[in-house]
PDB file of N, CA, C and O in Angstrom:
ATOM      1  N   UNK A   1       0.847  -1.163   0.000  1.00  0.00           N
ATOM      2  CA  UNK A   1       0.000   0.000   0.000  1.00  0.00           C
ATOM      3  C   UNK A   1       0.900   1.236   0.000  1.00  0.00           C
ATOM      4  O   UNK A   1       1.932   1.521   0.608  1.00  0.00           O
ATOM      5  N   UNK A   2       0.165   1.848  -0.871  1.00  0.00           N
ATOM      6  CA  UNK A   2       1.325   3.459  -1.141  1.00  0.00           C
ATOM      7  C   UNK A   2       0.958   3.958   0.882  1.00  0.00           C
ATOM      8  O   UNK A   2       0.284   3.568   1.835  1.00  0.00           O
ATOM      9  N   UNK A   3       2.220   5.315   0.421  1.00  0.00           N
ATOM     10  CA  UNK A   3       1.778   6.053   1.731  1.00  0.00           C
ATOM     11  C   UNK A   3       0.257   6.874   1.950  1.00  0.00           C
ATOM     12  O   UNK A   3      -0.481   7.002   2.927  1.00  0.00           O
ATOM     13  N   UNK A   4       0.192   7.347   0.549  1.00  0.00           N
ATOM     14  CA  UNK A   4      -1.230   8.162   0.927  1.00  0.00           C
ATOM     15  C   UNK A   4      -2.845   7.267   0.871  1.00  0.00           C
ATOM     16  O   UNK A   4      -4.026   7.601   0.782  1.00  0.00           O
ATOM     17  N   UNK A   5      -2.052   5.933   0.984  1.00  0.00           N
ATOM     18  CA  UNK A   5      -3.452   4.763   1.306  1.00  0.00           C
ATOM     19  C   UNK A   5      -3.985   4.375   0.316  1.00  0.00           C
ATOM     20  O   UNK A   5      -5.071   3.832   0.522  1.00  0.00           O
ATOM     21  N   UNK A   6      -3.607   4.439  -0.872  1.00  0.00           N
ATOM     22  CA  UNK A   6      -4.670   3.942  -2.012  1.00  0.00           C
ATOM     23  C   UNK A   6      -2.980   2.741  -2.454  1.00  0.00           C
ATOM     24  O   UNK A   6      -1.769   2.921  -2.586  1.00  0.00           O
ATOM     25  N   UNK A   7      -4.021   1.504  -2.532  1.00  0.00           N
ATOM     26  CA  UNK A   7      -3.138   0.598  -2.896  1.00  0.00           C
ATOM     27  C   UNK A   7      -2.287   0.286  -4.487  1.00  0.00           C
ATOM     28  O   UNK A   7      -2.912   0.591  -5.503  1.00  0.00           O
ATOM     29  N   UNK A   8      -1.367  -0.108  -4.584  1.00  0.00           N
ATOM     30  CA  UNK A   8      -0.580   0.065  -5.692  1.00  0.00           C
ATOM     31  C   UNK A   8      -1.442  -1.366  -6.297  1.00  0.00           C
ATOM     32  O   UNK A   8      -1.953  -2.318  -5.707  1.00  0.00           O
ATOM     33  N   UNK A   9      -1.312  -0.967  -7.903  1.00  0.00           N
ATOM     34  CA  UNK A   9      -1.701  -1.935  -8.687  1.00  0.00           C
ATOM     35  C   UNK A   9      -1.144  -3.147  -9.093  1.00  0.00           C
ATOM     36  O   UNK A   9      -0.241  -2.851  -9.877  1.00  0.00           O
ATOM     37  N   UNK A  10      -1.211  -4.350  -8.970  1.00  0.00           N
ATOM     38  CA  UNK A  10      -0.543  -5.469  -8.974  1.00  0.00           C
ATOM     39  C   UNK A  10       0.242  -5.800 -10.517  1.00  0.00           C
ATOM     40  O   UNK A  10      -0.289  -5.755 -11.627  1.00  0.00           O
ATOM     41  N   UNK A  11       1.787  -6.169 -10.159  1.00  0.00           N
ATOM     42  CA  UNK A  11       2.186  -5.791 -10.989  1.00  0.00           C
ATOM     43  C   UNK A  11       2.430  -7.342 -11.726  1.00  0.00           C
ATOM     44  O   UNK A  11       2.528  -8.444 -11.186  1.00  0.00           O
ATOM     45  N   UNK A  12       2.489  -6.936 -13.270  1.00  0.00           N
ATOM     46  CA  UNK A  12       2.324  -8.734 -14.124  1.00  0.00           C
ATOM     47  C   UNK A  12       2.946  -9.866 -13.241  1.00  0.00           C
ATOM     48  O   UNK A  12       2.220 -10.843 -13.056  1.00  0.00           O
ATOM     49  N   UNK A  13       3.769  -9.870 -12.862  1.00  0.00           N
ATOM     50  CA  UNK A  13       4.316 -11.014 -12.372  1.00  0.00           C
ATOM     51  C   UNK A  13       3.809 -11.556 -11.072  1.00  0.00           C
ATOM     52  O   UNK A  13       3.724 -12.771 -10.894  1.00  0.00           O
ATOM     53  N   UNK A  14       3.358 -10.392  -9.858  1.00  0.00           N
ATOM     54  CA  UNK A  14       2.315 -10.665  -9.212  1.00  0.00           C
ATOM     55  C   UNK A  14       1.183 -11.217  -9.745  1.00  0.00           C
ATOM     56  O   UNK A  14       0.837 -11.932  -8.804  1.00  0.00           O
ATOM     57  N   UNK A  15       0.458 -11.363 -10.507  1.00  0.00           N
ATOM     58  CA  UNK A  15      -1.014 -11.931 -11.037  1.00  0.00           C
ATOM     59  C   UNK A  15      -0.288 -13.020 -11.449  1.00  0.00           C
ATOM     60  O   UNK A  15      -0.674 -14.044 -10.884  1.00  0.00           O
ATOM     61  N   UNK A  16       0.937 -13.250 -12.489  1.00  0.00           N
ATOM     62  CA  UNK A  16       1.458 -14.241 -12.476  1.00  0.00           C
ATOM     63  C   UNK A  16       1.416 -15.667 -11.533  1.00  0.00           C
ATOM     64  O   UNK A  16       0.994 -16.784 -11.832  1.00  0.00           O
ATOM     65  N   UNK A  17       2.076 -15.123 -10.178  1.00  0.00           N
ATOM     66  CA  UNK A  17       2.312 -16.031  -9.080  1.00  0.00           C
ATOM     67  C   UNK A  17       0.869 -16.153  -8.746  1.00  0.00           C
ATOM     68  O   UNK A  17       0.384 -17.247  -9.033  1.00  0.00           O
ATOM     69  N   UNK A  18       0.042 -15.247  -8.185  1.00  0.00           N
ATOM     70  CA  UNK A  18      -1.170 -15.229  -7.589  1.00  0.00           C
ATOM     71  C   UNK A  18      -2.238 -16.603  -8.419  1.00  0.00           C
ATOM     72  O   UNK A  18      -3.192 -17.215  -7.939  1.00  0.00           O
ATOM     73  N   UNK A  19      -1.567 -16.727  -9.855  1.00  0.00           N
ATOM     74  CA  UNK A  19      -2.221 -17.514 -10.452  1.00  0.00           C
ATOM     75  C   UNK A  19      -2.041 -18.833 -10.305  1.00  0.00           C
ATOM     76  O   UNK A  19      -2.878 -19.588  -9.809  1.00  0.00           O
ATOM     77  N   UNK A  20      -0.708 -19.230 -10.823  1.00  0.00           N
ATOM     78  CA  UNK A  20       0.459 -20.225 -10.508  1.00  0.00           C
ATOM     79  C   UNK A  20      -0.371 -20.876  -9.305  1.00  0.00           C
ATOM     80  O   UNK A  20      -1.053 -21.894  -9.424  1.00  0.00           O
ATOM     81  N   UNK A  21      -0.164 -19.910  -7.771  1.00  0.00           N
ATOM     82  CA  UNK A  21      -0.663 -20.753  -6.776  1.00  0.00           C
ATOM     83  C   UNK A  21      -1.976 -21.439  -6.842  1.00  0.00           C
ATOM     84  O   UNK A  21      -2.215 -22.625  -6.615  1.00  0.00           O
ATOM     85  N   UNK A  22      -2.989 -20.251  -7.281  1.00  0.00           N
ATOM     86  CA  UNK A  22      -4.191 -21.001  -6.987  1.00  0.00           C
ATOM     87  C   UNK A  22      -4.419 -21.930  -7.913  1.00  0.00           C
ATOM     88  O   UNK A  22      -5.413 -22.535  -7.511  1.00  0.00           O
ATOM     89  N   UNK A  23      -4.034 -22.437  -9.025  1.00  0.00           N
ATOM     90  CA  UNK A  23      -4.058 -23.217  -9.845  1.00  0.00           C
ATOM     91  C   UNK A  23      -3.261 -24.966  -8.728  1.00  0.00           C
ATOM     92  O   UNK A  23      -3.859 -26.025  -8.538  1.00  0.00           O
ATOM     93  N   UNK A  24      -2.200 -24.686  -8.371  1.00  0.00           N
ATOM     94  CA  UNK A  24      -1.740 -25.367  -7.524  1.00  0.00           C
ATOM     95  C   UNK A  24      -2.885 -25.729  -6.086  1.00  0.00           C
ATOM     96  O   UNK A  24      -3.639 -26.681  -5.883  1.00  0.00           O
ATOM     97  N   UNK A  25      -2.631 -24.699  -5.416  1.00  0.00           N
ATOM     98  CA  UNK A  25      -3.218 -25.310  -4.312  1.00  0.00           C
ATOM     99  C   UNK A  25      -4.789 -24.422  -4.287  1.00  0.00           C
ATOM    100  O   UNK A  25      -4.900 -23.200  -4.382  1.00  0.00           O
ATOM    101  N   UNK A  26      -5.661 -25.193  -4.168  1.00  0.00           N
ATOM    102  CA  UNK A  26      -7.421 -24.155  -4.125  1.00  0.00           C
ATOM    103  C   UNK A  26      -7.436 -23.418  -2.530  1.00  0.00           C
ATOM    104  O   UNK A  26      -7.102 -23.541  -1.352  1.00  0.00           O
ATOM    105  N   UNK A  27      -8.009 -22.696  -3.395  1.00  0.00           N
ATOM    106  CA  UNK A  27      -8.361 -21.614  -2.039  1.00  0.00           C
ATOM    107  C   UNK A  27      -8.287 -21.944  -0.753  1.00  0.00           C
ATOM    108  O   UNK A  27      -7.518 -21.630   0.156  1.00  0.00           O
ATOM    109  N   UNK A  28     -10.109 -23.286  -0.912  1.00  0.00           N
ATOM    110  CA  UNK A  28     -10.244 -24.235   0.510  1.00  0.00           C
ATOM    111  C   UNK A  28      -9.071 -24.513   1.302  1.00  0.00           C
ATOM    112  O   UNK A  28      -9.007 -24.099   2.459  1.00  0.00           O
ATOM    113  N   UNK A  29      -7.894 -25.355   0.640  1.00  0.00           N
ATOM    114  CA  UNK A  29      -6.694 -25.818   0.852  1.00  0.00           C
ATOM    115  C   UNK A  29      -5.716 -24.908   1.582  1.00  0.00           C
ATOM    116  O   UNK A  29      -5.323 -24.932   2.749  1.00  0.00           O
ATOM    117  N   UNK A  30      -5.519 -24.341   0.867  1.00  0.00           N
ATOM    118  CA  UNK A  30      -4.940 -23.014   1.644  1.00  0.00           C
ATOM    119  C   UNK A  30      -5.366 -22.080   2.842  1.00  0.00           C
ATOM    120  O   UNK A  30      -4.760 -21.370   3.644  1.00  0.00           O
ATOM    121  N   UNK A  31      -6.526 -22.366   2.626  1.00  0.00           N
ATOM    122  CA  UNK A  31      -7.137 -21.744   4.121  1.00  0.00           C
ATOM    123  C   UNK A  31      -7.036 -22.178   5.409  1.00  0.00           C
ATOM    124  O   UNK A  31      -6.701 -21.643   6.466  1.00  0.00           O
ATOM    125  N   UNK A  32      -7.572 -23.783   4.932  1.00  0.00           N
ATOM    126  CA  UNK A  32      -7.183 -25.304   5.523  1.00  0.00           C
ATOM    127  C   UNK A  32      -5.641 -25.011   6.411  1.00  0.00           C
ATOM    128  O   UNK A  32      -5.366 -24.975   7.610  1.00  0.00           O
ATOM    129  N   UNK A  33      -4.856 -24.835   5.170  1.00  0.00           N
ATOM    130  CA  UNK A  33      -2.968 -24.783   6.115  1.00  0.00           C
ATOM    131  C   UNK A  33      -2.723 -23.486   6.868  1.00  0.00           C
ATOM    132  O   UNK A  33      -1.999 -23.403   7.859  1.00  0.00           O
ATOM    133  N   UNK A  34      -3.394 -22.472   6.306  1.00  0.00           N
ATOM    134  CA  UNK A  34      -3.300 -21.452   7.072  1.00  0.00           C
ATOM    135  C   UNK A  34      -4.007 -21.260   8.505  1.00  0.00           C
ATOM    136  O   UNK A  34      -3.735 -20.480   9.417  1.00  0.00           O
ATOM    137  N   UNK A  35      -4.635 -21.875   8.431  1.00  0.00           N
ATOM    138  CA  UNK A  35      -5.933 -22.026   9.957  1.00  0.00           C
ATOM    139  C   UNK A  35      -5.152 -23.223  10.693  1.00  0.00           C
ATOM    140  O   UNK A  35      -4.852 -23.018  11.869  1.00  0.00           O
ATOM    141  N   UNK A  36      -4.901 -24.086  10.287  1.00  0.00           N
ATOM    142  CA  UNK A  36      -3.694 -25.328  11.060  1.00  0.00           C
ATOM    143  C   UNK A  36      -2.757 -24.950  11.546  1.00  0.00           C
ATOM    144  O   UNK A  36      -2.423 -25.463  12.614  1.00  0.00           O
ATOM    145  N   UNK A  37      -1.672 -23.537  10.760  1.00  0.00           N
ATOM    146  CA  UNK A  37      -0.485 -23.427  11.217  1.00  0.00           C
ATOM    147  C   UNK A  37      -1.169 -22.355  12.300  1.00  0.00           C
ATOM    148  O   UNK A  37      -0.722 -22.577  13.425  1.00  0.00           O
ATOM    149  N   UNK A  38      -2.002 -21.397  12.278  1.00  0.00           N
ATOM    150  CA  UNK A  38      -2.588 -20.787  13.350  1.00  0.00           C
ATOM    151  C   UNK A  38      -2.848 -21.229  14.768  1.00  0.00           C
ATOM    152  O   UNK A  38      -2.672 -20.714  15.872  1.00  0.00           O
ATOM    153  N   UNK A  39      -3.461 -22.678  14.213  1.00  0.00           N
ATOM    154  CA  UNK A  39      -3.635 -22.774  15.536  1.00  0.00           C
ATOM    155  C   UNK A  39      -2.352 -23.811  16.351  1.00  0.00           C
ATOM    156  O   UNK A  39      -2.235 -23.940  17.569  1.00  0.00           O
ATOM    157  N   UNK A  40      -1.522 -24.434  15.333  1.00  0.00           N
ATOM    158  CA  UNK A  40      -0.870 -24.969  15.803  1.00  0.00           C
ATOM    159  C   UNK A  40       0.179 -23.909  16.553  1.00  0.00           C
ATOM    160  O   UNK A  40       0.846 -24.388  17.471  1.00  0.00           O
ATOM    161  N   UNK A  41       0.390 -22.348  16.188  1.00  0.00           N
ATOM    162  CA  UNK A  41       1.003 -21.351  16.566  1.00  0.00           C
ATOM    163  C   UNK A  41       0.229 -21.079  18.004  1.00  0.00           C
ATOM    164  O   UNK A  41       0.782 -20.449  18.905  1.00  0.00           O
ATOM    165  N   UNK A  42      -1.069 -21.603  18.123  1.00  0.00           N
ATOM    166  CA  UNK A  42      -1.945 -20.855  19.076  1.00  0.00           C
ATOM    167  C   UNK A  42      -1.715 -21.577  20.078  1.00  0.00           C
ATOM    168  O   UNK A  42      -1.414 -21.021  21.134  1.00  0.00           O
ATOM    169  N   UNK A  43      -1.805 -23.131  19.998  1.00  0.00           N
ATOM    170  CA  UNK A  43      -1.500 -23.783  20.798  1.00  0.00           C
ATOM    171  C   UNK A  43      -0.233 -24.202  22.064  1.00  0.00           C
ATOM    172  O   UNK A  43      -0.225 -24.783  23.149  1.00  0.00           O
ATOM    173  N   UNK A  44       1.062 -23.314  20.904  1.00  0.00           N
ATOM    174  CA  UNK A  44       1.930 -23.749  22.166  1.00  0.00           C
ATOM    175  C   UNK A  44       2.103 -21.961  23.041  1.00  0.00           C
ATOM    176  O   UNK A  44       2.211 -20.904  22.420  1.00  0.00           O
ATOM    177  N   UNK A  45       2.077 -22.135  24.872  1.00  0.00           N
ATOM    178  CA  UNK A  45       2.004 -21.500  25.844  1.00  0.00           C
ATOM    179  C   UNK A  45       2.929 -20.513  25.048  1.00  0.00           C
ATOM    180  O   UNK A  45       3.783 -20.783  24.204  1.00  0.00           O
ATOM    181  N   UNK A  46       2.579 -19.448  25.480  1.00  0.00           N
ATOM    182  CA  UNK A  46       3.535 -18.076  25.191  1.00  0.00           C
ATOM    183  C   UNK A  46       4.642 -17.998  26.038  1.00  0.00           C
ATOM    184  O   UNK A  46       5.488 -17.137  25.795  1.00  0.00           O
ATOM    185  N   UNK A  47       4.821 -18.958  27.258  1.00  0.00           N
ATOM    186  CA  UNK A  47       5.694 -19.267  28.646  1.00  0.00           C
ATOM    187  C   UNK A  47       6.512 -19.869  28.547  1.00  0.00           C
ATOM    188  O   UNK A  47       7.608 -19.859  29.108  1.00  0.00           O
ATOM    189  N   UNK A  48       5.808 -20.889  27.323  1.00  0.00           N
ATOM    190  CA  UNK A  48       7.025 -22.395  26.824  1.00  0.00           C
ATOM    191  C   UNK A  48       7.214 -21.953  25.262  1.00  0.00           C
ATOM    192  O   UNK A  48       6.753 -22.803  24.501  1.00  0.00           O
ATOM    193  N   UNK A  49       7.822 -20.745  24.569  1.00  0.00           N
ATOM    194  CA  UNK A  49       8.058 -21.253  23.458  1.00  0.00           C
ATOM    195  C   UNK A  49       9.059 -22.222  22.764  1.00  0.00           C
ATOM    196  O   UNK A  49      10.046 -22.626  23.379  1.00  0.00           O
ATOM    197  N   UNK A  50       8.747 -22.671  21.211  1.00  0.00           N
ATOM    198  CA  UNK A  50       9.242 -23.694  20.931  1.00  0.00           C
ATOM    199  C   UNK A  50      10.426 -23.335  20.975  1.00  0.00           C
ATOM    200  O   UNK A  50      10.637 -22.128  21.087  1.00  0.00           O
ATOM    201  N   UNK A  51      11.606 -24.303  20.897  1.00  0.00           N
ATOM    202  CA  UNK A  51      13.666 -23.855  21.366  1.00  0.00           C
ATOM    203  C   UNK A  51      13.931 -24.327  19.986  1.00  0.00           C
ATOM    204  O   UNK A  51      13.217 -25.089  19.333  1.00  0.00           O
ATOM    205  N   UNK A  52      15.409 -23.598  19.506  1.00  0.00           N
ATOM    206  CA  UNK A  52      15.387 -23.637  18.093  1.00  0.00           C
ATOM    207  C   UNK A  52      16.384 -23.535  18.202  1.00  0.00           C
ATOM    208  O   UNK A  52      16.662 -22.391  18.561  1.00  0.00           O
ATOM    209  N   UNK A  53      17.780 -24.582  18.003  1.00  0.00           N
ATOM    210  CA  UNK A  53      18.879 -24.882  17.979  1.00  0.00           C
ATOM    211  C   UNK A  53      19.937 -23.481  16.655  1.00  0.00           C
ATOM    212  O   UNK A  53      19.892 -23.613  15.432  1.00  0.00           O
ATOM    213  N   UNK A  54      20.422 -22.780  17.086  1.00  0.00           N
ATOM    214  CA  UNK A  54      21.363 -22.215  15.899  1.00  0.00           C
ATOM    215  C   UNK A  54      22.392 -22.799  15.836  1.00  0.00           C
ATOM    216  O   UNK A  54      22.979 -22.853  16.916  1.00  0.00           O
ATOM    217  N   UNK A  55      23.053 -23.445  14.718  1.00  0.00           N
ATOM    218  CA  UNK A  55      24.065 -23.628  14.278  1.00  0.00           C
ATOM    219  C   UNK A  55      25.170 -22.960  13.092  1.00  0.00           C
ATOM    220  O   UNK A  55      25.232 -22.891  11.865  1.00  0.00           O
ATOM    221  N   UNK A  56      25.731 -22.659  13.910  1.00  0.00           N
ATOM    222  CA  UNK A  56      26.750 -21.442  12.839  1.00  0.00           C
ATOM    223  C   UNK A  56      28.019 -22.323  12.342  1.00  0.00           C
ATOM    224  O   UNK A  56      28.628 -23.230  12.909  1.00  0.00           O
ATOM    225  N   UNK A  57      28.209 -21.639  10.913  1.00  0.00           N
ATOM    226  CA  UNK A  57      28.977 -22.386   9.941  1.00  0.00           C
ATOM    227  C   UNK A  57      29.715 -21.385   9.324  1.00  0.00           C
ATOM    228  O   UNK A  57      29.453 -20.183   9.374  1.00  0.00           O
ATOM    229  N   UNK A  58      30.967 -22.086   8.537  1.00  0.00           N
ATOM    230  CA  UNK A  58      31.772 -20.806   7.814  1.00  0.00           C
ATOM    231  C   UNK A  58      31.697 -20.972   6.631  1.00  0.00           C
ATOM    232  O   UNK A  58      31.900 -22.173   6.455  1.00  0.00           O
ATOM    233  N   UNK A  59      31.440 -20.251   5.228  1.00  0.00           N
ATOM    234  CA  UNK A  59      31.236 -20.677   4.255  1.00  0.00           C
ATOM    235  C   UNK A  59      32.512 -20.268   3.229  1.00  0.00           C
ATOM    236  O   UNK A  59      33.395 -19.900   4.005  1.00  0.00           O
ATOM    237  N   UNK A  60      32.933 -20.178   2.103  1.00  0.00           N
ATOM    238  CA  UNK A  60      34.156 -19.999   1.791  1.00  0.00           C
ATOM    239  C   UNK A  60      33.626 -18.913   0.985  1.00  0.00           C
ATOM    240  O   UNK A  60      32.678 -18.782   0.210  1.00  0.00           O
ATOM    241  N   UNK A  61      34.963 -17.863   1.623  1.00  0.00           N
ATOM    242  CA  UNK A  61      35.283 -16.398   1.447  1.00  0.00           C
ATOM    243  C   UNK A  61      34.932 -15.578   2.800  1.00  0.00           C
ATOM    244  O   UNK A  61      34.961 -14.347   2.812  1.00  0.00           O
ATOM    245  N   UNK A  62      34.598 -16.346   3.935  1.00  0.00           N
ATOM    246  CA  UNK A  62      34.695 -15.798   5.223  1.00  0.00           C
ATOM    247  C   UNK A  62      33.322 -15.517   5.807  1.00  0.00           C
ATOM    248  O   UNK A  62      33.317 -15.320   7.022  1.00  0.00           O
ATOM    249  N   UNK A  63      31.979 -15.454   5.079  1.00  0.00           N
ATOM    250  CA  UNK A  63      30.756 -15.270   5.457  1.00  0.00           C
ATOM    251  C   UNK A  63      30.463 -16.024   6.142  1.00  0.00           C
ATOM    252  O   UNK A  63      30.761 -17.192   5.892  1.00  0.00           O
ATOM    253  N   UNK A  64      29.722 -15.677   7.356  1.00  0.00           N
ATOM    254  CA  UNK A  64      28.613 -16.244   7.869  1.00  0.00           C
ATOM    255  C   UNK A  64      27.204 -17.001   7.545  1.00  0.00           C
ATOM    256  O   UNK A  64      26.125 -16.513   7.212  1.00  0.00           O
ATOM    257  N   UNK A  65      27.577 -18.345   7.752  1.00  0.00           N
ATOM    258  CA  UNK A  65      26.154 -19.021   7.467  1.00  0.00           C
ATOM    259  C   UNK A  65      24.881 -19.301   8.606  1.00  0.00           C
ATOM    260  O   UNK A  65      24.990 -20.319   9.290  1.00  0.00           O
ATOM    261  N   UNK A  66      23.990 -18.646   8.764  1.00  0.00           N
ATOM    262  CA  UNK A  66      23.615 -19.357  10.331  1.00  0.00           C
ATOM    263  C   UNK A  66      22.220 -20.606   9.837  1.00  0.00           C
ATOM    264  O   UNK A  66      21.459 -20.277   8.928  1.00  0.00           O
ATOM    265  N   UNK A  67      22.096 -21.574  10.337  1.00  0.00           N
ATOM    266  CA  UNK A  67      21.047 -22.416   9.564  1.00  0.00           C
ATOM    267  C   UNK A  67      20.370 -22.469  10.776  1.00  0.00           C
ATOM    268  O   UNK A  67      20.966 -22.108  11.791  1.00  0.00           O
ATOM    269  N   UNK A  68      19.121 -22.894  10.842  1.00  0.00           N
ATOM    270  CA  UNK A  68      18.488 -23.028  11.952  1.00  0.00           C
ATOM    271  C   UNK A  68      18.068 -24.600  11.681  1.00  0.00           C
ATOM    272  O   UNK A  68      17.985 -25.149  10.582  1.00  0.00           O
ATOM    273  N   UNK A  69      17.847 -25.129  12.880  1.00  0.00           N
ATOM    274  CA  UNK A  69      17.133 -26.905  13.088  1.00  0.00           C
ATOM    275  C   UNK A  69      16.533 -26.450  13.850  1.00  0.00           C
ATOM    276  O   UNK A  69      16.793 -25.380  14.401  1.00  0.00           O
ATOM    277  N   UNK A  70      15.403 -27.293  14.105  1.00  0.00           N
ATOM    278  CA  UNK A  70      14.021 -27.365  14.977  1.00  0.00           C
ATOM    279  C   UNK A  70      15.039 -28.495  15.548  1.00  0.00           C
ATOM    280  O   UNK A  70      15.887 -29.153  14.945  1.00  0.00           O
ATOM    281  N   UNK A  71      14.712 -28.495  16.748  1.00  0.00           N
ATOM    282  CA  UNK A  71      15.365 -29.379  18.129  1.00  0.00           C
ATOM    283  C   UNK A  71      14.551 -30.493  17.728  1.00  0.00           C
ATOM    284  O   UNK A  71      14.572 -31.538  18.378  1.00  0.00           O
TER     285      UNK A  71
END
């Protein structure tokens, strides 16, 4: 969305993808995974969140790789 609130017009390659997907996965479906990962997000305590191992690596030419694993 622009700053003065009127939304920008979707550009070809956006309608592109937008298409791509729903051709792939239907609407239902997608709603389906999106409402699952919700609640599976909803479900764990805000007290206990999930622990998420970082493992740092060196890649060649000196950069930093950081990968993440689910424990």
């Amino acid at each position: 969305m622009k700053a003065n609130g009127k939304p920008m017009p979707r550009r070809p390659i956006d309608q592109e993808y937008l298409a791509t997907l729903n051709a792939a996965v239907p609407l239902d479906t997608w709603q389906a995974i999106c409402k699952r990962a919700a609640d599976d997000a909803l479900a764990v305590p805000a007290s206990q969140p999930k622990r998420v191992k970082v493992k740092h690596t060196r890649q060649s030419g000196g950069n930093e790789h950081h990968a993440l694993r689910q424990l």
